[in-house]
N, C-alpha and C positions, 0 to 999 in steps of 0.2 A: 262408290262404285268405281274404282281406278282396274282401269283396263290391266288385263292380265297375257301372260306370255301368251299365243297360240291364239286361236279363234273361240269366244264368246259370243253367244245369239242369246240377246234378251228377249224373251217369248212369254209371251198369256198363253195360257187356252181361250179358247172363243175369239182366234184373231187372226188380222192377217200375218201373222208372225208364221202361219203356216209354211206360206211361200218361201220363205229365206229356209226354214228348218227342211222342209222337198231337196231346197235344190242342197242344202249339203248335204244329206243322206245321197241324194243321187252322187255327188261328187265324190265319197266315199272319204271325207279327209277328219280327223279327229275335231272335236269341237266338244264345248263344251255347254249345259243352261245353266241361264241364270232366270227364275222368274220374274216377270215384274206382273203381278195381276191385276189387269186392269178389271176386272169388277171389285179389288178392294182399294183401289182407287192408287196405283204403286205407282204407275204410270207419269202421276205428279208431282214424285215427290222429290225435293231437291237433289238427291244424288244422284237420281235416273235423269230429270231436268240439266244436268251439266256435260250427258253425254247424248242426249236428244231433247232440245229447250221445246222443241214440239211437243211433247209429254204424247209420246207415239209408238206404239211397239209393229215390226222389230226393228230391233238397233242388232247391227256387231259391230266389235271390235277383233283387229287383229292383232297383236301385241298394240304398238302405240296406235293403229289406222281405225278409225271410227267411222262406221257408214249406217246413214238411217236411208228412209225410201227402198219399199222393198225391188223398184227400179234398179236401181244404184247398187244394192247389194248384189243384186244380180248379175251386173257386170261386170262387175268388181271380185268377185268369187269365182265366177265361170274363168275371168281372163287371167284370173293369178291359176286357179287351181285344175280348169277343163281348157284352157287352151288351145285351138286345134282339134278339141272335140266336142264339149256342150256348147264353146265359144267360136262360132267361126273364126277362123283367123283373117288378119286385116286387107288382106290381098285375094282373100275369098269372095268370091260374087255373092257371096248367100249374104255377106255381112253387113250390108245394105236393108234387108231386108229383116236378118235377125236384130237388128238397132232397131227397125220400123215398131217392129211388134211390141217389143220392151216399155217404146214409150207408151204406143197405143194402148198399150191396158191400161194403166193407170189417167191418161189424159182424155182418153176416149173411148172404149168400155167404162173403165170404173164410174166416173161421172152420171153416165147414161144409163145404167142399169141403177143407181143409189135415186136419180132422181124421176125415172119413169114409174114405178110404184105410188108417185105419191102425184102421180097427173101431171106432173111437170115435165110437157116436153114444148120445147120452145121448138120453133122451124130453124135447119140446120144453117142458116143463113145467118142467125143472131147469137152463135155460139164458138168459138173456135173448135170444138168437138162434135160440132154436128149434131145429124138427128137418128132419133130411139132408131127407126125403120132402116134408114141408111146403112149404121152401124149392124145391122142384122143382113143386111145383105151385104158387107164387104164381109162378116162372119163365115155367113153360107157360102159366097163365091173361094175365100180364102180355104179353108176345109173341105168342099164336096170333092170326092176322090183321092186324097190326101193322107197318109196315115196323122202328119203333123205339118206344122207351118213350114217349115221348109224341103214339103217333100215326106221324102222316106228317114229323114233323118232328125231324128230326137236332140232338141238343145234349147238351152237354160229359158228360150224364147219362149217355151210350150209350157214350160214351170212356171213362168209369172202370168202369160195370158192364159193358161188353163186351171192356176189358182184359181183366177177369178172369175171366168167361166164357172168353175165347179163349186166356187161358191153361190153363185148368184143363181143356180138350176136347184142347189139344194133350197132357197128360199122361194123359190118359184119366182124370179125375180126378171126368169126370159122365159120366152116359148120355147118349146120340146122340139126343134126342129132337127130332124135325121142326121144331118148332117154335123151338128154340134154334138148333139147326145148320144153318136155314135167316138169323136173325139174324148167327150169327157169318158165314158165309160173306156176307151183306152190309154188312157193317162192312169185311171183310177186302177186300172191291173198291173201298173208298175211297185214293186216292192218299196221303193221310196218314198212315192206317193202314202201306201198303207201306213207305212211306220210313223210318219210325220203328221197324219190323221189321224194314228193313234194317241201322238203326242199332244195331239192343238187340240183335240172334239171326243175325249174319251166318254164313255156312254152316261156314265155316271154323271155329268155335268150338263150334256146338251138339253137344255130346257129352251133353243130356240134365242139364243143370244147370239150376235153377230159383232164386229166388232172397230174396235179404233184401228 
């Protein structure tokens, strides 16, 4: 798998490769898939392994620039290619805040919702991430009145924490609260969003798999 001119998104169905494939449909810039399926196990196999040794989907590459974490890609595609619009720019007050959220999905949602299902929640005191309940009210406080995280304005921040939002309500994996399931459901009427769900979870396949 030698990285090729332009933009590459290594993508499964049933994963969060979803997030990376939203925000470049949102960014509207040419790209290209390559699948790696991880339920036939691609995901490990030596020449995906040399461009993500984490056997993790999604990877892209840019011509030679390779980024896994779908954090990282996030930043990294918004600032090369939405600059100034999905991206706050650097001198922007909001951009403080659109970095806050970026991480928080993945270091602080994601953890908390993977391990509350299965009765594991430690007091937020013994975790760097905090706890299940906390994390649902800095949710609700963040959101209530809100179209998106920052405000009135849609950017790449709302694509990685409302991934995972919208994955985790499709599993029942949070409670239904107004104020989040009025968010997902407005992320989910964006045309990019559709297309990238058509891409990741087409109907034929979803039997309830979630993924690396």
């Amino acid at each position: 798998m030698t990285p090729r001119r332009g933009i590459t998104l290594y993508h499964s169905p049933a994963s969060r490769a979803f997030t990376a494939y939203w925000l470049l449909e949102e960014l509207g810039v040419p790209f290209r898939v390559e699948t790696v399926d991880i339920r036939k196990g691609d995901q490990k196999k030596p020449e995906y392994l040399k461009l993500n040794p984490s056997g993790k989907v999604p990877t892209i590459t840019d011509g030679k620039v390779v980024v896994s974490e779908n954090p990282a890609i996030c930043i990294y595609l918004a600032d090369r290619y939405g600059y100034g619009g999905l991206a706050p720019r650097i001198e922007d007050v909001d951009r403080g805040a659109y970095l806050k959220w970026m991480v928080y999905s993945t270091a602080v949602l994601d953890p908390l919702i993977s391990l509350h299902p299965k009765h594991i929640d430690l007091p937020g005191t013994e975790t760097g991430f905090g706890g299940f309940d906390d994390m649902l009210g800095v949710m609700e406080g963040a959101l209530k009145g809100r179209n998106y995280l920052l405000g009135d304005k849609f950017t790449a921040a709302d694509v990685m924490l409302g991934s995972t939002l919208s994955a985790a309500l499709h599993r029942k994996d949070l409670p239904e609260l107004p104020a989040i399931m009025d968010y997902d459901a407005r992320l989910a009427r964006r045309p990019a969003y559709q297309r990238a769900a058509d891409a990741t979870w087409p109907a034929w396949l979803f039997a309830g798999t979630a993924a690396t």
